[in-house]
C-alpha positions as CSV (number, residue, x, y, z in Angstrom):
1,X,12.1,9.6,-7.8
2,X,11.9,6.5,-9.7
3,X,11.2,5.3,-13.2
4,X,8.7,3.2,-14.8
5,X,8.4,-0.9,-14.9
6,X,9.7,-1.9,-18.0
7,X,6.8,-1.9,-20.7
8,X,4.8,0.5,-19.0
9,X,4.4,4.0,-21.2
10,X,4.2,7.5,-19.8
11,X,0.5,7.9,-21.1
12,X,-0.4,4.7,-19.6
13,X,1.4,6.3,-15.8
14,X,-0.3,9.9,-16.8
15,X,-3.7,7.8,-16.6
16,X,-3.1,5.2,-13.5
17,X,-1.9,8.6,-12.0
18,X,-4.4,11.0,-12.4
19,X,-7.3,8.9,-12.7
20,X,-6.5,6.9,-9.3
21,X,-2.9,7.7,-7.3
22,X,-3.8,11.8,-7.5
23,X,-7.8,11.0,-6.3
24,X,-6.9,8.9,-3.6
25,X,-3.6,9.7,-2.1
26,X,-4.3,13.7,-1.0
27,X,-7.1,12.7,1.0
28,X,-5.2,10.0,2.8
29,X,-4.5,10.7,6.5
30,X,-1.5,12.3,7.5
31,X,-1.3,13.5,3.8
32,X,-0.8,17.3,3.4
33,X,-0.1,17.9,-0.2
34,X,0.8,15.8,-2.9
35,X,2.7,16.5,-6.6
36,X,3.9,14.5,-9.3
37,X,6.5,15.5,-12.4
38,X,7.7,13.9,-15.3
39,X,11.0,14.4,-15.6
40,X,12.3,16.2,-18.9
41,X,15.8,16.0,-20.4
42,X,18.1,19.2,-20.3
43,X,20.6,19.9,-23.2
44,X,20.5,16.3,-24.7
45,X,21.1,14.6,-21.0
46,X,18.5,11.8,-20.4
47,X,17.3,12.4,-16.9
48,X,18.2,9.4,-15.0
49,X,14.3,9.4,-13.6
50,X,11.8,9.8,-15.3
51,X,9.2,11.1,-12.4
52,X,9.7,12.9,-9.6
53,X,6.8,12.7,-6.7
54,X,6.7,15.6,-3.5
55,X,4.8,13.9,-0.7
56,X,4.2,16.3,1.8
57,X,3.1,14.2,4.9
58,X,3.0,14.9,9.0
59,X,6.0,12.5,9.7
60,X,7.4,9.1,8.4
61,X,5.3,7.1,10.8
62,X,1.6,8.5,9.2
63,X,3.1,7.8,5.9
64,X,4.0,4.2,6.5
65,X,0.7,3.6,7.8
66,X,-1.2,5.1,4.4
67,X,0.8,2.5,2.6
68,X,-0.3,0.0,4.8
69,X,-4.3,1.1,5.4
70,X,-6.7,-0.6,3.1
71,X,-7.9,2.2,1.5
72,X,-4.7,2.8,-0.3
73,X,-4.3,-0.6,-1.3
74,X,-5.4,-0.3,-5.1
75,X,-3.1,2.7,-5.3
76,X,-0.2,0.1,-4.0
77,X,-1.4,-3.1,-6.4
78,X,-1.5,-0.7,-9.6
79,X,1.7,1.4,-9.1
80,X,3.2,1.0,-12.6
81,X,6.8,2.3,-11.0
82,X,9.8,0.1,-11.1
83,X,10.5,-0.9,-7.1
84,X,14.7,-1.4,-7.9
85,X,14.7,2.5,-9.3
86,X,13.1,4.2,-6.1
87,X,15.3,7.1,-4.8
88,X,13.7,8.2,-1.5
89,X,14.5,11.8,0.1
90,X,13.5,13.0,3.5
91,X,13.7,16.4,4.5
92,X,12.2,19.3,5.8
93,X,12.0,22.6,4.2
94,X,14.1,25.9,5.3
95,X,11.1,28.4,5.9
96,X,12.6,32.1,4.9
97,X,13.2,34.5,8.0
């Protein structure tokens, strides 16, 4: 979860993220499935995020290298997302018996 660099408008995220981080991050190595939300407001609460990304990778280790490889440098340089906001979950799921 994280919100946006100041200045930066949603529109101008929607495009940097579907024209370049959705293309190039699901077809990065180690990458299983990728999805990204905007965060709406419930009952007059502003969400303290405003997106919300689900990065579904094969362990911490292939992620760290993505953001390291070349080929997901552009996706790095152009990230509009304030760095200071970033709340970072690990987990795995609880499959159903």
């Amino acid at each position: 979860m994280y919100n946006l660099k100041q200045g930066v408008s949603m529109e101008a995220y929607k495009k940097y993220s579907r024209d370049l981080d959705q293309v190039v991050t699901p077809k990065q190595p180690g990458v299983r499935s990728f999805k990204i939300y905007e965060i709406k407001s419930t009952e007059n609460e502003k969400p303290k995020y405003q997106i919300f990304e689900i990065i579904d990778v094969e362990s911490w280790d292939a992620w760290q290298k993505v953001l390291k490889s070349d080929a997901f440098k552009q996706v790095v340089d152009e990230w509009p997302g304030d760095p200071d906001t970033v709340q970072l979950v690990m987990g795995d799921r609880i499959e159903p018996a």
